[in-house]
C-alpha positions in Angstrom: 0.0 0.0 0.0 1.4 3.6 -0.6 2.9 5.0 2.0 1.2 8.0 4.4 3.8 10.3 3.1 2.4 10.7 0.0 5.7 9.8 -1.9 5.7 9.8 -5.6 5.1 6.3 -6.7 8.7 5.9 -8.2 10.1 7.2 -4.6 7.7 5.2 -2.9 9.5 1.9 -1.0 6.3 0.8 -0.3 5.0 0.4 -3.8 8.3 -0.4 -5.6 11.5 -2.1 -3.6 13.8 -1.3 -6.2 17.1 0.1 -5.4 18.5 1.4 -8.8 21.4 3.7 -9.3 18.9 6.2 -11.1 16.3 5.6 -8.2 19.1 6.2 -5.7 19.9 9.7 -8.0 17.0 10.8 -7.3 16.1 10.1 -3.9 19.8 11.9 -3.5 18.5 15.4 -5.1 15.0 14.6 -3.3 17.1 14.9 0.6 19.4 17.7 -0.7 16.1 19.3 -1.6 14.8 18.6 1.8 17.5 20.0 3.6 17.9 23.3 2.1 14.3 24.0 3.3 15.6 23.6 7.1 15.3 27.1 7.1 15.0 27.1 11.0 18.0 24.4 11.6 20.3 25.8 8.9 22.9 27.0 11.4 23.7 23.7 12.6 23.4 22.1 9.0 26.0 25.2 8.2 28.2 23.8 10.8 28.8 20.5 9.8 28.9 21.5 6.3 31.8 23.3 7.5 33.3 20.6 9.1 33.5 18.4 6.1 35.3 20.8 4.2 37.5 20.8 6.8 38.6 17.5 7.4 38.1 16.4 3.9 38.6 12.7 2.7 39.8 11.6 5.8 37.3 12.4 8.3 34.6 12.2 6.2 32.8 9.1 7.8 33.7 10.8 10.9 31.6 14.0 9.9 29.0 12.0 8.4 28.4 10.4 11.9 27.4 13.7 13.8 25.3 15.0 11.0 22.9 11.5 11.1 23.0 11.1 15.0 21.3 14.5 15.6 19.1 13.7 12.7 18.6 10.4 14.1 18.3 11.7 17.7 15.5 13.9 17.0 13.4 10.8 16.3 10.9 10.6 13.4 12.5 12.7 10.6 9.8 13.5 9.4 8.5 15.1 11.7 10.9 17.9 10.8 9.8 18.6 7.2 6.0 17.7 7.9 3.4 17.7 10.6 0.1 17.0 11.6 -2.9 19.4 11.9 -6.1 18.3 13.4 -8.3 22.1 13.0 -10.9 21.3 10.1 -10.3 23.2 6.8 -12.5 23.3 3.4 -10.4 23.1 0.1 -10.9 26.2 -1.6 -8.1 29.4 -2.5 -7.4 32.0 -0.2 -5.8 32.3 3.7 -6.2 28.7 5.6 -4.9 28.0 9.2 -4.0 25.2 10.8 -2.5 24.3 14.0 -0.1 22.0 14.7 -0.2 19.4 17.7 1.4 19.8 20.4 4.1 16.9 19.6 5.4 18.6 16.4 5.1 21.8 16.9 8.5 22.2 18.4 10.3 20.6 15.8 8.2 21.3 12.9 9.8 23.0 9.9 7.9 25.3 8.2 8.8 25.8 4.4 8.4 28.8 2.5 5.9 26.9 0.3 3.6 24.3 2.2 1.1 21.6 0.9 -2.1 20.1 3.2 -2.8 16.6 2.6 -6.3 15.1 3.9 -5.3 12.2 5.8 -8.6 10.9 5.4 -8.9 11.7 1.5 -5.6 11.4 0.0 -7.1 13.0 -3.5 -7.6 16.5 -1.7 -4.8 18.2 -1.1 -4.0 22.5 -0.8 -0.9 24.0 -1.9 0.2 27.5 -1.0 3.5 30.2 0.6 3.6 30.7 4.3 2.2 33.6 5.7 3.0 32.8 9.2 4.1 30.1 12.0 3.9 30.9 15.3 5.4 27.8 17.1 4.0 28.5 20.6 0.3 28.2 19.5 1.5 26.0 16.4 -0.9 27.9 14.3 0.5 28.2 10.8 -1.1 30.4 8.1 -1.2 29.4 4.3 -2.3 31.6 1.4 -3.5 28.5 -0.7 -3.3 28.9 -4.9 -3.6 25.8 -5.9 -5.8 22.7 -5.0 -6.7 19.1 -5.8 -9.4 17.5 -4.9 -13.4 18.8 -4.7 -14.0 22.1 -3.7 -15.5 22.5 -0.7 -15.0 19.5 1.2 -14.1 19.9 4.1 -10.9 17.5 6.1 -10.6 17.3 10.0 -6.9 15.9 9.7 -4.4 17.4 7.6 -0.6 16.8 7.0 1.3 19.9 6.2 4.8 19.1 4.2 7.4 21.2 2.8 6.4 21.2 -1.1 6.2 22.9 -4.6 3.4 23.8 -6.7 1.6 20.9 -8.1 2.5 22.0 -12.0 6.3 22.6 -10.9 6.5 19.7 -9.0 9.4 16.3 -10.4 10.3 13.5 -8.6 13.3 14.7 -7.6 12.0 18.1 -6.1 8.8 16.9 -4.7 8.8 17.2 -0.9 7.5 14.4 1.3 7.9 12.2 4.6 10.1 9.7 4.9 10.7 7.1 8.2 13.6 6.8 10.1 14.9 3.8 8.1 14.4 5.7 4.6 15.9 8.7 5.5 19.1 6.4 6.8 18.9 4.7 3.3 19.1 8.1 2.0 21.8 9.5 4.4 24.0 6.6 3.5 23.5 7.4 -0.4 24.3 11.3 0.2 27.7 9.6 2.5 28.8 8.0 -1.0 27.7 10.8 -3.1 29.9 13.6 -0.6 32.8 11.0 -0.8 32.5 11.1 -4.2 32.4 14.9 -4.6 34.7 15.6 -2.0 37.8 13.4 -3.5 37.5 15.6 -6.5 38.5 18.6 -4.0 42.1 19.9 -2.8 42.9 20.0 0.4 42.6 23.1 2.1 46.0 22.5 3.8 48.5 22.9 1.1 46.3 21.9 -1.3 48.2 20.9 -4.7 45.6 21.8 -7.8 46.1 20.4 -11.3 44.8 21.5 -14.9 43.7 24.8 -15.1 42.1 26.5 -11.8 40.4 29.8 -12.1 39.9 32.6 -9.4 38.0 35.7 -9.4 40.8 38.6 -10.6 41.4 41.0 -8.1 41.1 45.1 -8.6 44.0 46.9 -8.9 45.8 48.1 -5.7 44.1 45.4 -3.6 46.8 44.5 -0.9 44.9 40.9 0.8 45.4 37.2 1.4 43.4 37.2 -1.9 44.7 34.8 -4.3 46.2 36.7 -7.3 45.3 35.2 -10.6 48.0 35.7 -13.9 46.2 38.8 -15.3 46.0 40.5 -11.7 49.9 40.0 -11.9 50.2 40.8 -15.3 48.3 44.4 -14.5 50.5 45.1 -11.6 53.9 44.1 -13.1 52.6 46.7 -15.9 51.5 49.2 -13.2 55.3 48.1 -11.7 57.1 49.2 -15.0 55.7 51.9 -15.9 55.7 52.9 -12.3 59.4 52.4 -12.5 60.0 53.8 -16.4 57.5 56.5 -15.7 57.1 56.8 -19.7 61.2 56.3 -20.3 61.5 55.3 -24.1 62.5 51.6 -24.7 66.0 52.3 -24.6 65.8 52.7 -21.2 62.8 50.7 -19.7 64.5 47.8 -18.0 67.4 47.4 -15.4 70.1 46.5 -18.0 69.5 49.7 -20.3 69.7 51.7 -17.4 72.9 49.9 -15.7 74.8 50.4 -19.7 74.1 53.8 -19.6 75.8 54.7 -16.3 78.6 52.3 -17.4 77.2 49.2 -15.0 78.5 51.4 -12.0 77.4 50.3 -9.0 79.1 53.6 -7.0 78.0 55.9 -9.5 76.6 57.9 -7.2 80.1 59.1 -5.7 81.8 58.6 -9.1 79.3 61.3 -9.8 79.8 63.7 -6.9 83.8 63.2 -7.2 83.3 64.5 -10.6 81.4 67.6 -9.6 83.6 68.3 -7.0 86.4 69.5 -10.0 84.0 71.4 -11.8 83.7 75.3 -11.2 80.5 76.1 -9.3 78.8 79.7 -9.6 76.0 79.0 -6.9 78.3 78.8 -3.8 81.8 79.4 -2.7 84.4 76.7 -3.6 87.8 75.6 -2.4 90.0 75.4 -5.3 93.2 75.3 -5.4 95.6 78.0 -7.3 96.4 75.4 -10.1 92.8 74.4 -10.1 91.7 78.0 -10.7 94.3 78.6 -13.2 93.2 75.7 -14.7 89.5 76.6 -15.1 90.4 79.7 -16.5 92.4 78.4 -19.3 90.1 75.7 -19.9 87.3 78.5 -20.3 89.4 81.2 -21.8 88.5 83.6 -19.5 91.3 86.4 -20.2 90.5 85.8 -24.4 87.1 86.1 -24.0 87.5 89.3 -22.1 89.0 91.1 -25.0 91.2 93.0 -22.9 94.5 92.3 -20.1 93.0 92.8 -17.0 93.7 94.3 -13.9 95.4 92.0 -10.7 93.6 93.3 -7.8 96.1 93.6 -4.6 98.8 90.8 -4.0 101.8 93.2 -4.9 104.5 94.6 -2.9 103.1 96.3 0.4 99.2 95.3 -0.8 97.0 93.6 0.8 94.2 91.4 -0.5 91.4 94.1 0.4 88.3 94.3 -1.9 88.0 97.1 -4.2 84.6 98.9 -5.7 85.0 100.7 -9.2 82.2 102.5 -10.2 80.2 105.4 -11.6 78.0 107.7 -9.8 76.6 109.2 -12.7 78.8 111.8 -13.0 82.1 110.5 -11.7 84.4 107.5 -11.2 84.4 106.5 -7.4 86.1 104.2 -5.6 86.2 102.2 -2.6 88.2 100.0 -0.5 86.4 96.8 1.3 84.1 99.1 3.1 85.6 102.9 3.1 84.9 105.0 0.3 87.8 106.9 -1.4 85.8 109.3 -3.4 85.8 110.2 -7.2 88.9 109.3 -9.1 90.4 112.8 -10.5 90.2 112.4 -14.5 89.9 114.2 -17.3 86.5 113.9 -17.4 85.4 114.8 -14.0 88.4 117.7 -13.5 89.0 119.3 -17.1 92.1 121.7 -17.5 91.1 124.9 -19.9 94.3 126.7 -21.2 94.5 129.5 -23.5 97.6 131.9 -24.1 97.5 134.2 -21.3 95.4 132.0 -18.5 93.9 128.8 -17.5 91.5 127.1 -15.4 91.3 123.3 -13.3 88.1 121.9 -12.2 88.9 119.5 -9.6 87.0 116.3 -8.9 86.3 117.8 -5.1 84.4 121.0 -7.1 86.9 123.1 -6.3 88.1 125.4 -9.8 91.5 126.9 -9.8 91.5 129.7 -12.2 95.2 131.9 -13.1 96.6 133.8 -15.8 98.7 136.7 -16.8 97.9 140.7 -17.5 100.7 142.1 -20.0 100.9 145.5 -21.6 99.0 146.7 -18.2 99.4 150.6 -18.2 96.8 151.8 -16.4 97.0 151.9 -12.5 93.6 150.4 -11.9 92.0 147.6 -13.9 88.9 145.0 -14.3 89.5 141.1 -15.3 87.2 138.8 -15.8 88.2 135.2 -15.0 88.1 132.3 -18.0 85.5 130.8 -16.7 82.6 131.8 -13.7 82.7 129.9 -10.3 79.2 128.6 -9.5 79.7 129.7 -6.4 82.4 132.4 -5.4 85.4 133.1 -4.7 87.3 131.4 -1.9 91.0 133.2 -2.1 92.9 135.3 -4.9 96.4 136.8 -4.8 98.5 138.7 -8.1 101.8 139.6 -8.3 103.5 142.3 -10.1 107.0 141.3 -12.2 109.8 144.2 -11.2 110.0 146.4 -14.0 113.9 147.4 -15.3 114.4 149.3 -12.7 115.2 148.1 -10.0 115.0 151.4 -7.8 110.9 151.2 -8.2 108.8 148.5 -6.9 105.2 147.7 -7.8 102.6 146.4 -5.5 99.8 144.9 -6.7 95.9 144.7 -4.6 93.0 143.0 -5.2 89.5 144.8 -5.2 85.9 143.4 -5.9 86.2 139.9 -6.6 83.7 138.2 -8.1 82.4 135.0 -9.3 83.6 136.4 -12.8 86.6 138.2 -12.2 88.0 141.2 -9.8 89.7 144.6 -9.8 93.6 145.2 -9.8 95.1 148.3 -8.0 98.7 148.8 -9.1 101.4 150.9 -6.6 104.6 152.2 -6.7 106.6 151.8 -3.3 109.9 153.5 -4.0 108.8 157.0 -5.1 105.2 156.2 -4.2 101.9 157.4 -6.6 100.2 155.3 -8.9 102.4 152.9 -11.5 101.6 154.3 -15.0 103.7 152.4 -16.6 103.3 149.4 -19.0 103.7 146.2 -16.8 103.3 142.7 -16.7 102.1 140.4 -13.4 100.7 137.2 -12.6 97.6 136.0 -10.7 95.6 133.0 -9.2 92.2 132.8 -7.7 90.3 129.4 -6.6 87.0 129.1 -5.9 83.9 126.9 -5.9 
């Protein structure tokens, strides 16, 4: 007789015995499909999981164990993926409760897609999502969409089962009861089937992988435990390189261009700076020695470049090595020593010398102006001359001299009268037989002034 499950007939011990490998297949994918709907025990089914990717090959039967013992230990499995509901309920569409008896209620499993079975009327059945299970009153709430059966009628026993709609449902998705001796049956098939499938896996140890294994590629930058596939390292040995080249030309992208171009040096560093050390520097002071310096003249043609011999500033007999300041002030050549200054050079330019035949004038680079000359053929007693030039300012001293005339018994006296910026007054005297001198004479003068 069928069993009270409500297996499919093909999964159904009761009506067929038959233990065939494609029987066995499916009865495999019909627990797997069973246990992923232990939505409620899943942390503990995670657990072992866990452990028998752990221990792999060699502890499998000892991880099998613990997973069927607290299977087996919670009695009837199916009590876990189905239960039994004894609150009549009509077969129609629409919100149906049930509520579950007191022995399953704790234990019972509620799918996210339920079926109700009439255990009185196997034909009528209800099929519909969870809305609700609250598992202290064991009501569970069903929004039915499906049905088989006669509408209407009306079941005071009902067994509610983990399932899939009737028009998605195959043998091996269809979700049932099984006994304790089934679901053993089946626990011992899914033992082979993980032996099976975990002898195809490396160990997680070590683990030594042949043919071709594939990883997700990391992004860029990422700096993990992450396994780094061939094009992750292919990206970051091109990031590397051009990192290194930072857009050199292929010349002088790898190691052995750049070691051939500093002549595979490996102190080129101080071969470098020993080499600087001898050349002239313009940005700082520098110790070099005299044959250096004449050196790095020569080699620069310093003095030929100049276009002219120029001048040795101190180091001669009684000099010192002071620092000396030529220059123009605009008007004059200066000069000055280290930090004293000596005051305009006297030149032609800034002190020019006037001469004509019978005087002269000096302008001196301190502004003072020396002005002289001669009077000749002088006959009167009193006269006026003007100077060759005008001082800017005046006058500072004069004198004028009278030259002795032939005789010597008479001597002439000459004073000065009205000086001016231009010139001044002349006052000739006779000593010896006194009055004024009348007679033609020559004398001399010199004035200097600002």
């Amino acid at each position: 007789m069928p069993s009270r499950f409500d297996l499919p007939p093909d999964l159904d011990i009761a009506v067929d015995e038959d233990f065939s490998k494609d029987r066995l297949d499916r009865a495999f994918a019909y627990i797997i499909q069973r246990l992923l709907i232990l939505d409620s025990f899943r942390p503990s089914y995670d657990e072992q999981l866990g452990i028998l990717r752990e221990t792999g090959l060699l502890r499998l039967n000892e991880a099998i164990q613990p997973i069927y013992e607290r299977l087996a230990g919670i009695g009837q499995i199916g009590v876990i993926f189905s239960a039994t509901s004894l609150s009549p309920s009509s077969i129609s569409t629409g919100l149906k409760s049930f509520v579950v008896g007191d022995v399953d209620r704790d234990r019972f499993a509620a799918a996210a897609y339920l079926s109700a079975h009439d255990l009185n009327v196997p034909e009528n059945s209800m099929y519909g999502s969870l809305q609700s299970y609250d598992r202290a009153t064991g009501t569970v709430v069903i929004l039915v969409d499906q049905y088989l059966g006669e509408e209407g009628a009306t079941g005071s026993e009902w067994r509610l089962s983990a399932s899939a709609p009737p028009n998605q449902l195959t043998t091996a998705h269809q979700v049932g009861a099984y006994t304790q001796g089934e679901t053993r049956d089946l626990l011992s098939a899914l033992e082979g089937n993980l032996s099976n499938a975990v002898s195809l896996k490396a160990e997680k140890l070590s683990p030594i992988l042949t043919g071709t294994p594939r990883a997700p590629t990391a992004s860029a930058g990422l700096s993990t435990d992450q396994i780094a596939t061939t094009a992750f390292v292919t990206s970051a040995v091109a990031v590397l390189k051009n990192f290194i080249s930072n857009g050199a030309g292929d010349a002088l992208d790898q190691f052995n261009e750049l070691a051939n171009a500093i002549g595979n040096d490996p102190n080129f560093a101080g071969t470098m700076l020993a080499g600087l050390a001898n050349r002239v520097r313009f940005d700082t002071s520098q110790g070099l020695t005299a044959p250096q310096k004449a050196q790095a003249i020569a080699n620069i043609g310093a003095q030929a470049n100049l276009g002219f011999t120029p001048v040795q500033q101190g180091g001669g007999n009684g000099q010192g090595v002071n620092k000396i300041y030529l220059g123009w002030d605009g008007g004059s050549l200066k000069v000055q020593v280290d930090g004293a200054d000596q005051g305009k050079i006297w030149t032609a330019g800034n002190a020019p010398l006037g001469f004509t035949p019978n005087n002269f004038y000096q302008k001196l680079p301190s502004g003072l102006i020396v002005q002289g000359g001669i009077y000749d053929n002088q006959t009167a007693a009193d006269f006026y001359i003007g100077f060759p030039i005008s001082f800017p300012t005046g006058v500072l001293g004069a004198s004028a001299t009278a030259e002795s005339p032939i005789d010597s018994t008479i001597a002439e006296v000459v004073t000065l009268s009205e000086i001016e910026k231009n010139g001044m007054a002349f006052r000739r005297r006779r000593i010896s037989a006194g009055g004024m001198a009348t007679s033609v004479t020559r004398g001399r003068y010199l004035v200097f002034g600002t």
